[in-house]
C-alpha positions in Angstrom: 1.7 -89.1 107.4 4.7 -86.5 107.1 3.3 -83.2 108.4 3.8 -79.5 106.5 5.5 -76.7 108.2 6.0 -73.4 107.0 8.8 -71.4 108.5 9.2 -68.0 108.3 12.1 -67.4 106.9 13.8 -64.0 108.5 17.6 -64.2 106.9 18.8 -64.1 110.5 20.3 -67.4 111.8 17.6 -68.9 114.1 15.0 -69.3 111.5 17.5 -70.8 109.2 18.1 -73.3 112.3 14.9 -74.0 112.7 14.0 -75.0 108.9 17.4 -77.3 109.6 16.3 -78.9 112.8 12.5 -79.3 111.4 14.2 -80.8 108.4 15.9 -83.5 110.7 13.0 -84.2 112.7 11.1 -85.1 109.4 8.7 -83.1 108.6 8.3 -81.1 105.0 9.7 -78.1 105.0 9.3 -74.8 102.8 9.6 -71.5 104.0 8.0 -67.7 103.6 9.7 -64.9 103.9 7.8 -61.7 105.3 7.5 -58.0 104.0 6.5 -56.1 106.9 7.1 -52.8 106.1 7.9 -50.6 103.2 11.5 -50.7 102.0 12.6 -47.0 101.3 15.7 -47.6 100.4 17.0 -45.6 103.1 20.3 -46.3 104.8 18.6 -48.4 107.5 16.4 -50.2 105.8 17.6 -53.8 105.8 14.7 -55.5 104.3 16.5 -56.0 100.8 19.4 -57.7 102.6 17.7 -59.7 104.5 15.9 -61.3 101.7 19.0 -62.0 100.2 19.9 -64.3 103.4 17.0 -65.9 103.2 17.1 -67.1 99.8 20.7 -68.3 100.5 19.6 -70.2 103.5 16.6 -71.8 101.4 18.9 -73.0 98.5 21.4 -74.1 101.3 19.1 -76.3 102.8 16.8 -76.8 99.7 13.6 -75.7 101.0 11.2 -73.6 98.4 10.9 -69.9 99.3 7.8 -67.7 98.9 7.7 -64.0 99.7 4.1 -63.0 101.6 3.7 -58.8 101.4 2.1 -57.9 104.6 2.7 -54.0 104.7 -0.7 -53.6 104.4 -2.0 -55.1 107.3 0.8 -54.2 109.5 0.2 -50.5 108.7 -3.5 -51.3 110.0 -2.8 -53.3 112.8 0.5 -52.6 113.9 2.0 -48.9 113.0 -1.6 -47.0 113.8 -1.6 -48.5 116.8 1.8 -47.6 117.5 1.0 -43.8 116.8 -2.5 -43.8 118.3 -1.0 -44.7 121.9 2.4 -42.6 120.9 -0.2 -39.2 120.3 -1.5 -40.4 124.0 1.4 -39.8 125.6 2.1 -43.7 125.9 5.3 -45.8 124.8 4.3 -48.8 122.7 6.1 -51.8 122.0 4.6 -52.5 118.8 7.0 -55.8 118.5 4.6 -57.4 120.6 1.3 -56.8 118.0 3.4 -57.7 114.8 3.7 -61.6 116.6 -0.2 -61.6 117.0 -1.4 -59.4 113.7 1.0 -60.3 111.6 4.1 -63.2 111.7 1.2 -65.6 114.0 -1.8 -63.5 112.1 -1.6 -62.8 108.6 1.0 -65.2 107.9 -0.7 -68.3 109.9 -3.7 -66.9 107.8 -1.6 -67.3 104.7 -0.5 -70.5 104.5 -3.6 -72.0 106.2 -4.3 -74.3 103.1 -1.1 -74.7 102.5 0.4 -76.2 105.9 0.0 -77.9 108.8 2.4 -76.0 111.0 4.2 -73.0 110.8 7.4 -72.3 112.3 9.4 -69.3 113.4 12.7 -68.9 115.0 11.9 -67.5 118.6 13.0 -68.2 121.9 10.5 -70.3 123.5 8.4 -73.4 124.3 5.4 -75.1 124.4 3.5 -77.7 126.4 0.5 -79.8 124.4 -2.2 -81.1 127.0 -4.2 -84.2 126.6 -7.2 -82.1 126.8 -6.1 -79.9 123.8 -4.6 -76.4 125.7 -1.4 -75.3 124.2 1.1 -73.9 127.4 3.5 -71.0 125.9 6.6 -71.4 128.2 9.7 -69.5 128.8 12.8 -70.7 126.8 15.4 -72.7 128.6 18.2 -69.6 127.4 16.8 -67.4 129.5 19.0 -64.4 128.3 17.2 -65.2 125.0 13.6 -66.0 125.9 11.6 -64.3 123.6 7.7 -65.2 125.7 7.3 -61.4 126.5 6.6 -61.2 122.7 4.4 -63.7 122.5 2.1 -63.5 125.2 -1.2 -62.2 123.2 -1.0 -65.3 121.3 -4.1 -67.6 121.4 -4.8 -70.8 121.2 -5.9 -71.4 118.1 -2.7 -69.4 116.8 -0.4 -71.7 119.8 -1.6 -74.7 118.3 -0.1 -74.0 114.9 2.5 -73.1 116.2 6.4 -74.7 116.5 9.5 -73.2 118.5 12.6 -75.5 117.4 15.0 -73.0 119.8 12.9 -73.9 122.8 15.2 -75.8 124.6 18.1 -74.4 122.5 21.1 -72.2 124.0 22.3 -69.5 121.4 25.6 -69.8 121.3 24.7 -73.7 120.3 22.5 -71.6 117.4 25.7 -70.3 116.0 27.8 -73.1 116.5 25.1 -75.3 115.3 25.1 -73.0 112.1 28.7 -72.9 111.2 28.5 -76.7 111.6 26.0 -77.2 108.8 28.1 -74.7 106.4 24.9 -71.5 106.4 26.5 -68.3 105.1 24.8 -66.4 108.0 26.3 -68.3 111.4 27.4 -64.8 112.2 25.6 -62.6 111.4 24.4 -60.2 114.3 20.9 -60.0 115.6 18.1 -57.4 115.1 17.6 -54.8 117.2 15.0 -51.8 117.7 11.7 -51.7 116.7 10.6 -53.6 114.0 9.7 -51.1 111.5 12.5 -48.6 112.4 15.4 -51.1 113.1 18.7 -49.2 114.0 17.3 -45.7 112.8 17.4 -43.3 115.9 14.0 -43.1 117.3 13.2 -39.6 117.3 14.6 -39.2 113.8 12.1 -42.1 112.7 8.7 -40.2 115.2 9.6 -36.8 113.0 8.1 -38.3 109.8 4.8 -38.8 111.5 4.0 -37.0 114.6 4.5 -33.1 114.6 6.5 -31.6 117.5 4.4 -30.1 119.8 6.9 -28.2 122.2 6.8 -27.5 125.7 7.4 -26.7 129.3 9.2 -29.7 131.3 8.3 -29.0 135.3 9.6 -30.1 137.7 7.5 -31.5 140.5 6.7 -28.4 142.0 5.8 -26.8 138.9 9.0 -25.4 138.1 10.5 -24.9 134.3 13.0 -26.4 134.0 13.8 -27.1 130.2 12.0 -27.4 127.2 10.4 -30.8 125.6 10.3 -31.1 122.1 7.1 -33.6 122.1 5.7 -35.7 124.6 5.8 -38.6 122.5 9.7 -38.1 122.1 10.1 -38.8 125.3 9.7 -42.0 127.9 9.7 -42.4 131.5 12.7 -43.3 133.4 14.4 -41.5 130.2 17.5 -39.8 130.8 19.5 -38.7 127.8 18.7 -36.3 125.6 16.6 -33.9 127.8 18.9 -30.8 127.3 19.1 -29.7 131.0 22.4 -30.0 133.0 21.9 -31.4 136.7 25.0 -28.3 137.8 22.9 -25.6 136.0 19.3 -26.7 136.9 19.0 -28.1 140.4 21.4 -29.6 143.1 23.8 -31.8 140.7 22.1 -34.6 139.9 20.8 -36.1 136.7 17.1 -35.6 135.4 14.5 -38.6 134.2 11.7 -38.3 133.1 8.9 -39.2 135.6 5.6 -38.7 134.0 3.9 -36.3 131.1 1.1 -34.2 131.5 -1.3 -34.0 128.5 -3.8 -31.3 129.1 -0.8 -28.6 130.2 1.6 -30.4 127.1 4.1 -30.7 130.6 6.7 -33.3 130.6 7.5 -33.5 134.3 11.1 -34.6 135.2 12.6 -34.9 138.2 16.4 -35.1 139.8 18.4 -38.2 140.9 18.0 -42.2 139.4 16.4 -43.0 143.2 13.7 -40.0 143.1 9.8 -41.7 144.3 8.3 -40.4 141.7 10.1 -43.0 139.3 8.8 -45.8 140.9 5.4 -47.4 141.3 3.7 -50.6 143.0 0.3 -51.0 141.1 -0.5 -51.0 137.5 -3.6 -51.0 135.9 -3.3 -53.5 132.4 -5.9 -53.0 130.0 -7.2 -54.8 127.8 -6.2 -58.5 129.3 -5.3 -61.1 127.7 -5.5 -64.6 128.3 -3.8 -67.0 126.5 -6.2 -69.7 127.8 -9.6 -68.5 128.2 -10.8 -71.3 130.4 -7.9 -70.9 133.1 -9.1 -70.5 136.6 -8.3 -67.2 136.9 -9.1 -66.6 140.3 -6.2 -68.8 141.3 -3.9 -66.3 140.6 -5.1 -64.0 143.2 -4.0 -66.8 146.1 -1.0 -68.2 144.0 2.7 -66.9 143.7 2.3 -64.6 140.3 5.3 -63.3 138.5 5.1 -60.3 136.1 7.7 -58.5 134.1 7.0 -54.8 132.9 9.8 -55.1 130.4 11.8 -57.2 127.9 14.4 -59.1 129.6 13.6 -57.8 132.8 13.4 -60.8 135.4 9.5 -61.7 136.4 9.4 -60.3 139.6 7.0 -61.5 142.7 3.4 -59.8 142.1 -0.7 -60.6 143.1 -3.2 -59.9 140.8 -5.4 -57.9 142.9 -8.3 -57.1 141.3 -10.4 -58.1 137.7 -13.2 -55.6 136.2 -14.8 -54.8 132.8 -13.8 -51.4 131.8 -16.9 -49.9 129.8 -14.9 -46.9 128.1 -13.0 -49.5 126.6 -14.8 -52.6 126.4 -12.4 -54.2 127.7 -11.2 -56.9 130.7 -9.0 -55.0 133.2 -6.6 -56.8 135.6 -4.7 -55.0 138.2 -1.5 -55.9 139.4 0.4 -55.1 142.6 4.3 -55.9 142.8 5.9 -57.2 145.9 8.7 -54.1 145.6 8.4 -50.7 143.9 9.5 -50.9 140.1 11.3 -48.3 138.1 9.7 -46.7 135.2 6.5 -48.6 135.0 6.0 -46.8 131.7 1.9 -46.7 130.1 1.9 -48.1 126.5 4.3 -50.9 127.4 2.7 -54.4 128.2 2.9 -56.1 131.6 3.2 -60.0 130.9 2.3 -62.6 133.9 3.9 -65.7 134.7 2.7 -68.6 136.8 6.3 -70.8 137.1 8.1 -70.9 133.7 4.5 -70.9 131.7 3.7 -67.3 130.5 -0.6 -66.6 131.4 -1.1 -63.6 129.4 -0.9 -59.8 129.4 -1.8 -56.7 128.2 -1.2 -52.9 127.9 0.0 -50.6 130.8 -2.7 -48.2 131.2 -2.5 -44.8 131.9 -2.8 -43.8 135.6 -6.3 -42.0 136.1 
């Protein structure tokens, strides 16, 4: 029996490749595209736009199109989480929660009676065992592979789940595209967070977090400058800290190296190589698992790779310890890297790979 499959349908060219390819591959096709956020109608917004695309690519390849409103829920689940750890002092990456709350969440919940599969256009793979375990691998474009995101998928979510770019090289995307006559073979890919897009950062934080000024220190304690809000800020940041290397210190450029909560202190120090930048163990809480029933003991005699940042190359960890945090009711998994790292930043996630198959992951906790 031809199977269902629902593809979100973003207006950006890999989900439109992906409806093609399911298309030749046989299966029935229609397609959903996502309102994740409120359009303002500001000049960043591209949500408009990009519904436009979609609908082009639907007719082109003439699949039905449905529009699902998820604002709601990703206000919930995604932007109050963002600004919870942001008020912390932390640097989210709330990309990583709209995958699991919302386009593998909501939407998987959506279309539940309505498909078998659902589709997206991301980077990456996935391995089917006899005994029923879905594997999330890492794409075979590596400059493109898109696990990071995915890694607090589960397997019920996993198993619904199909990534036609998987084996797929981008530039093959576009060419692949242009071949098949869609109207968007060129257009450029997203970037920046998902609810802010290409709208400066800072600009975006001002609408929702007050600024709380203070002293930035240097490691001694010295003032040096002064921050306009710790949440504005990130470690290993560089730009836009308003203090000159020649007029405050011996030359070199400032970064950020770590934020002080209770003295509202953003502590900075001088030159890109300074120790204070760089740090062997993390703490990663909560943990996840994308299979539950993985030896997980394994990992701390087996060659574990982790990466503490998107398209940063996994590099050669252990995972040195597992405990139940009761503050937080939550599995925590430390994780010690081979060589220092640069900027491990709290609020980011720290994603573990055995191989090419992505294990899991979870937040970077604050240092106690």
């Amino acid at each position: 029996m031809t199977q269902t499959v629902i593809v979100g349908l973003s207006g950006g060219v890999d989900s439109a490749v992906s409806a093609w390819l399911l298309q030749q591959q046989g299966y029935r096709v229609s397609a959903v595209f996502m309102r994740n956020w409120d359009d303002d109608g500001g000049k960043y917004c591209t949500a408009q736009q990009d519904f436009l695309d979609a609908c082009q690519v639907a007719e082109h390849l003439g699949i039905e199109l449905a529009v699902a409103n998820f604002t709601a829920e990703y206000k919930e689940k995604v932007f109050s989480q963002c600004l919870k750890l942001l008020k912390q002092g932390m640097t989210p990456n709330p990309d990583v929660w709209c995958n699991s709350q919302i386009k593998f969440g909501a939407f998987l919940d959506y279309v539940a009676d309505r498909a078998d599969l659902i589709a997206t256009g991301h980077y990456a793979r996935l391995r089917r065992d006899g005994d029923g375990v879905t594997h999330l691998l890492r794409a075979r474009d590596e400059r493109k592979d898109q696990s990071y995101f995915l890694h607090q998928l589960n397997q019920h979510q996993l198993s619904h789940c199909l990534f036609p770019l998987g084996e797929w090289h981008k530039t093959d995307v576009r060419a692949k595209a242009m071949e098949i006559g869609l109207s968007n073979f060129n257009r450029p890919d997203s970037t920046g967070i998902c609810f802010i897009g290409e709208r400066p950062f800072a600009e975006f934080l001002r609408e929702h977090l007050p600024e709380e000024q203070g002293e930035m220190v240097d490691p001694q304690g010295k003032v040096v400058g002064q921050h306009q809000g710790l949440a504005f800020y990130t470690l290993g940041q560089r730009k836009g800290l308003g203090i000159g290397g020649s007029k405050n210190g011996n030359g070199e450029a400032w970064y950020v190296a770590g934020k002080d909560l209770e003295r509202n202190q953003l502590v900075v120090v001088q030159g890109e190589d300074h120790p204070l930048l760089y740090g062997r163990e993390v703490r990663v809480c909560p943990m996840h698992w994308i299979n539950e029933k993985m030896d997980r003991k394994n990992l701390a005699r087996d060659k574990v790779f982790a990466t503490i940042r998107y398209r940063q190359a996994p590099m050669t960890c252990s995972a040195v310890f597992e405990e139940w945090d009761e503050e937080s009711a939550a599995c925590v998994l430390g994780v010690r890297f081979a060589e220092p790292q640069k900027a491990v930043t709290p609020g980011q996630f720290a994603v573990l790979y055995q191989g090419d198959e992505c294990v899991g992951g979870g937040v970077i906790a604050r240092p106690r």
